[in-house]
N, C-alpha and C positions, 0 to 999 in steps of 0.2 A: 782209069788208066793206071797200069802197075811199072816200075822199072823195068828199064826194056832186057835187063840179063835173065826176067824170067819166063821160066820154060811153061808157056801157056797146058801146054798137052801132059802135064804134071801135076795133078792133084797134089800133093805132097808140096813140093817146091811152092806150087800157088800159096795155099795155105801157111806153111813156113816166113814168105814174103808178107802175107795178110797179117798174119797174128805173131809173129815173131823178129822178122830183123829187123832190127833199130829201137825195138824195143825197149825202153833202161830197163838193165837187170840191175836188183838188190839183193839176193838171193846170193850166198856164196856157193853154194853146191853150184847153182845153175853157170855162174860164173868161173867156176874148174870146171864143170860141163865141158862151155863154150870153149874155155882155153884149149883143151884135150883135142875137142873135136878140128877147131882151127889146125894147132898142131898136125892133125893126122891127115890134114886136108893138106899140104904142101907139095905141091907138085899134082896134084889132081884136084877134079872138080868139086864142088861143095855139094855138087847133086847128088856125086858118087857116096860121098860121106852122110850126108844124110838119110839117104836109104837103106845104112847101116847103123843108124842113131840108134834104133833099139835094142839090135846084138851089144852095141858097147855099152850101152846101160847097165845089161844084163852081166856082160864079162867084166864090167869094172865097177862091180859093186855099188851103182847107179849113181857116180864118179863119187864116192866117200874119199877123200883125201886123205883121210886119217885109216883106211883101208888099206888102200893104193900106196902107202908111202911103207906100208908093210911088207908087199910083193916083194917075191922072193924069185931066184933061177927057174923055179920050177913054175910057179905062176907066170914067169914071161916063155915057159916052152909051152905051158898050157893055151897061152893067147894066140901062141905063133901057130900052132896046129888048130884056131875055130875061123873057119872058113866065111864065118859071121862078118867078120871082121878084117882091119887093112894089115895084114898082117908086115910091117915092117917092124924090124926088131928095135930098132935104134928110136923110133918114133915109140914104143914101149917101155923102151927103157926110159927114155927121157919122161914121160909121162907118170912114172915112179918117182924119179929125183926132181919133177916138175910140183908134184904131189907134196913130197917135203920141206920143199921152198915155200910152196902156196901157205901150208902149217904156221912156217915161220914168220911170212907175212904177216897173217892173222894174229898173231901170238903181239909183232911188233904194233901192229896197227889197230887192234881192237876186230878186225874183221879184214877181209881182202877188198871187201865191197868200199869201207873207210880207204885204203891205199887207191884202188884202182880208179875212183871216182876223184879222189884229192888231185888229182892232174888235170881238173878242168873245174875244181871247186863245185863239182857237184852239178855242174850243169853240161845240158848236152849242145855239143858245137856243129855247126851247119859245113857242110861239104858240097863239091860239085857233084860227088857221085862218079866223077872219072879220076880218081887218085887212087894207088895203090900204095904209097906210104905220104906219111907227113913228119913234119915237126915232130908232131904229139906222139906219132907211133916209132919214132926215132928214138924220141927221150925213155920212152918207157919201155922199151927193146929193149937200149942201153941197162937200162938201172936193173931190169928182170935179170941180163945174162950174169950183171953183176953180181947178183945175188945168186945166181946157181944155175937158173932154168935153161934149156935147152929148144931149140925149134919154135921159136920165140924172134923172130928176125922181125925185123922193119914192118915189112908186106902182111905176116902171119900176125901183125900185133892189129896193124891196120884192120883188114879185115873184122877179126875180133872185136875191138872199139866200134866198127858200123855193128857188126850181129848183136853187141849188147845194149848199144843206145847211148853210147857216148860219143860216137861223131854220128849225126845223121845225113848220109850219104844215099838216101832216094834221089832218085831224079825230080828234077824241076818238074816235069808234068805228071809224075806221082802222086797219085791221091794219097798218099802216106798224110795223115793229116794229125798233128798231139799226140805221138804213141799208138796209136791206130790205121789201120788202112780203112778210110773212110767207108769202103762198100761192104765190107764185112756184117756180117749181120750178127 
């Protein structure tokens, strides 16, 4: 049995749910990934964002942070005209100065994976699966916008925290089982 928000008649989304959300990510690239894509996710669905996951690979230098925080006017009129893509301007831009920040992080904390994880000492915390923000994604809203980032709110932090494996928010009758969806082969 899978959480019930996924869309059966979705290969993609199934798969996504199977092998990736709740996952813990260590990886910092995958980690400004997820943040980007959450970000771009705001106000619409994550299915919708997802079936655009490989134009934005492709358009954002397959999320380089230390690329992205390069982008320039012309590279955010280049993004707004690929069709590929969600094109909102403001979620582009932010995603540049989100980029910069992310740098700084890394630079302060040895890695963003060391910052991001250091709000739960490294381990992953159990959820009901029916929250849209917490504590956790309060505090780490707060201290992100502190520092620069944009489109970073409560709900968009939360999300994020379930997709990368620091709050695990599957449902109770979820086979999600240690980092795995147990029927996966």
């Amino acid at each position: 049995m899978r959480c019930r928000w996924v869309d059966l008649t979705d290969p993609e989304y199934i798969h996504y749910h199977d092998c990736e959300w709740g996952v813990p990510v260590h990886s910092d690239r995958l980690l400004f990934e997820m943040l980007c894509l959450e970000s771009f996710q705001a106000g619409l669905s994550w299915q919708c964002v997802l079936h655009k996951r490989e134009n934005f690979r492709k358009a954002f230098d397959n999320f380089d942070a230390k690329k992205i925080a390069l982008y320039d006017n012309e590279k955010v009129t280049q993004l707004m005209q690929n069709k590929g893509l969600i094109r909102h301007k403001l979620k582009i831009k932010a995603s540049i100065q989100n980029a910069k920040v992310f740098l700084e992080i890394q630079k302060e904390f040895g890695s963003f994976d060391q910052y991001i994880w250091m709000w739960t000492q490294g381990k992953t915390i159990k959820s009901d699966g029916a929250q849209t923000r917490s504590e956790l994604s309060d505090q780490i809203s707060k201290d992100l916008k502190k520092r620069g980032m944009s489109f970073v709110g409560t709900t968009i932090i939360y999300a994020y925290l379930c997709a990368v494996g620091i709050i695990n928010a599957h449902d109770k009758t979820c086979d999600f089982k240690g980092g795995k969806y147990a029927n996966t082969d």
